[in-house]
C-alpha positions as CSV (number, residue, x, y, z in Angstrom):
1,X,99.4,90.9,100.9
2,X,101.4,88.9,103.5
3,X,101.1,86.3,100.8
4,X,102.2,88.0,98.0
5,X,105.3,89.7,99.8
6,X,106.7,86.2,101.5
7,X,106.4,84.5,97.9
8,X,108.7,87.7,96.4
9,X,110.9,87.1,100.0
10,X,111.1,83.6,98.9
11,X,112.1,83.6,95.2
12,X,115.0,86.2,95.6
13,X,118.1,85.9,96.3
14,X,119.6,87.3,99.7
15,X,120.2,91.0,98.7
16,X,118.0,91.0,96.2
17,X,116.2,94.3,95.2
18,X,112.5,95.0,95.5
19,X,110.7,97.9,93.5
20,X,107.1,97.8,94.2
21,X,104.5,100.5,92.7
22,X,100.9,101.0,93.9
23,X,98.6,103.5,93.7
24,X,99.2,105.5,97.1
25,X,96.7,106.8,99.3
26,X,93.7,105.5,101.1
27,X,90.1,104.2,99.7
28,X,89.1,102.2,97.0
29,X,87.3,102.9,93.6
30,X,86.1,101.3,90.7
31,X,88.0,101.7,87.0
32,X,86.0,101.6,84.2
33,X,88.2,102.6,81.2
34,X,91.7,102.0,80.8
35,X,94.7,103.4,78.8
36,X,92.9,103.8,75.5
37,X,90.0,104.0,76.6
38,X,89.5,100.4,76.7
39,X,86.5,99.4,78.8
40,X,87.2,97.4,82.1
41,X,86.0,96.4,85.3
42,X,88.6,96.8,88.0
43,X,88.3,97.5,91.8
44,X,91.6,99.5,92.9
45,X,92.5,99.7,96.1
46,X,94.6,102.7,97.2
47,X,97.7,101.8,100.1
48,X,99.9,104.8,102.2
49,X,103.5,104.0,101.5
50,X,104.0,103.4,105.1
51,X,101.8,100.4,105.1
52,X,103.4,98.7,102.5
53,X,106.8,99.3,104.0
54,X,105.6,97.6,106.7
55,X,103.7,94.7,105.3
56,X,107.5,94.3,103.7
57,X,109.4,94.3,106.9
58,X,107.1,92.2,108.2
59,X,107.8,89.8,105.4
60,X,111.8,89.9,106.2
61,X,112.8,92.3,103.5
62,X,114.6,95.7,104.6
63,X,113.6,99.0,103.7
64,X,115.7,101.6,101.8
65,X,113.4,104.1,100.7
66,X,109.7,104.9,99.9
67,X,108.7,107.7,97.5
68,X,105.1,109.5,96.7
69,X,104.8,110.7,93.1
70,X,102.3,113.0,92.2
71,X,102.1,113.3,88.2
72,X,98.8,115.3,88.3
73,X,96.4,116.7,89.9
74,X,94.5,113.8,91.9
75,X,96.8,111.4,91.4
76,X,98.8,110.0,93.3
77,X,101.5,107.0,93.5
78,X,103.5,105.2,95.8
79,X,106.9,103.4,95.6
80,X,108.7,101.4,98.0
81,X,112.3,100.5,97.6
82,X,113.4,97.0,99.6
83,X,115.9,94.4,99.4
84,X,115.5,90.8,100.5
């Protein structure tokens, strides 16, 4: 991830925005199906929304906001609100 978040840091522009979505939680589980019911193979891996807050202030962006949405029962996401 410290990766991932210094290329974002890198390619925007000072002030730029940052609107990143993740599954939220903790854990890890494999995905079989996707929308449709398409077959797949996918590990996903499941992040608190205070952990990726901080990976991003570690990377040099500042955080505005983070959010947990829960559409259903089970389910929940995370959203972290930066700016470079």
């Amino acid at each position: 991830m410290p990766a991932v978040l210094a290329g974002f840091f890198r390619v925007l522009r000072p002030g730029g925005p940052l609107l990143l979505g993740f599954h939220s939680g903790t854990g890890s589980r494999l995905k079989t199906e996707g929308y449709g019911g398409h077959p797949m193979r996918v590990q996903v891996h499941s992040r608190p929304t205070a952990r990726v807050a901080g990976w991003l202030v570690a990377a040099g962006f500042t955080v505005e906001a983070e959010m947990v949405h829960r559409p259903a029962p089970g389910v929940e996401g995370g959203f972290v609100f930066a700016h470079r």
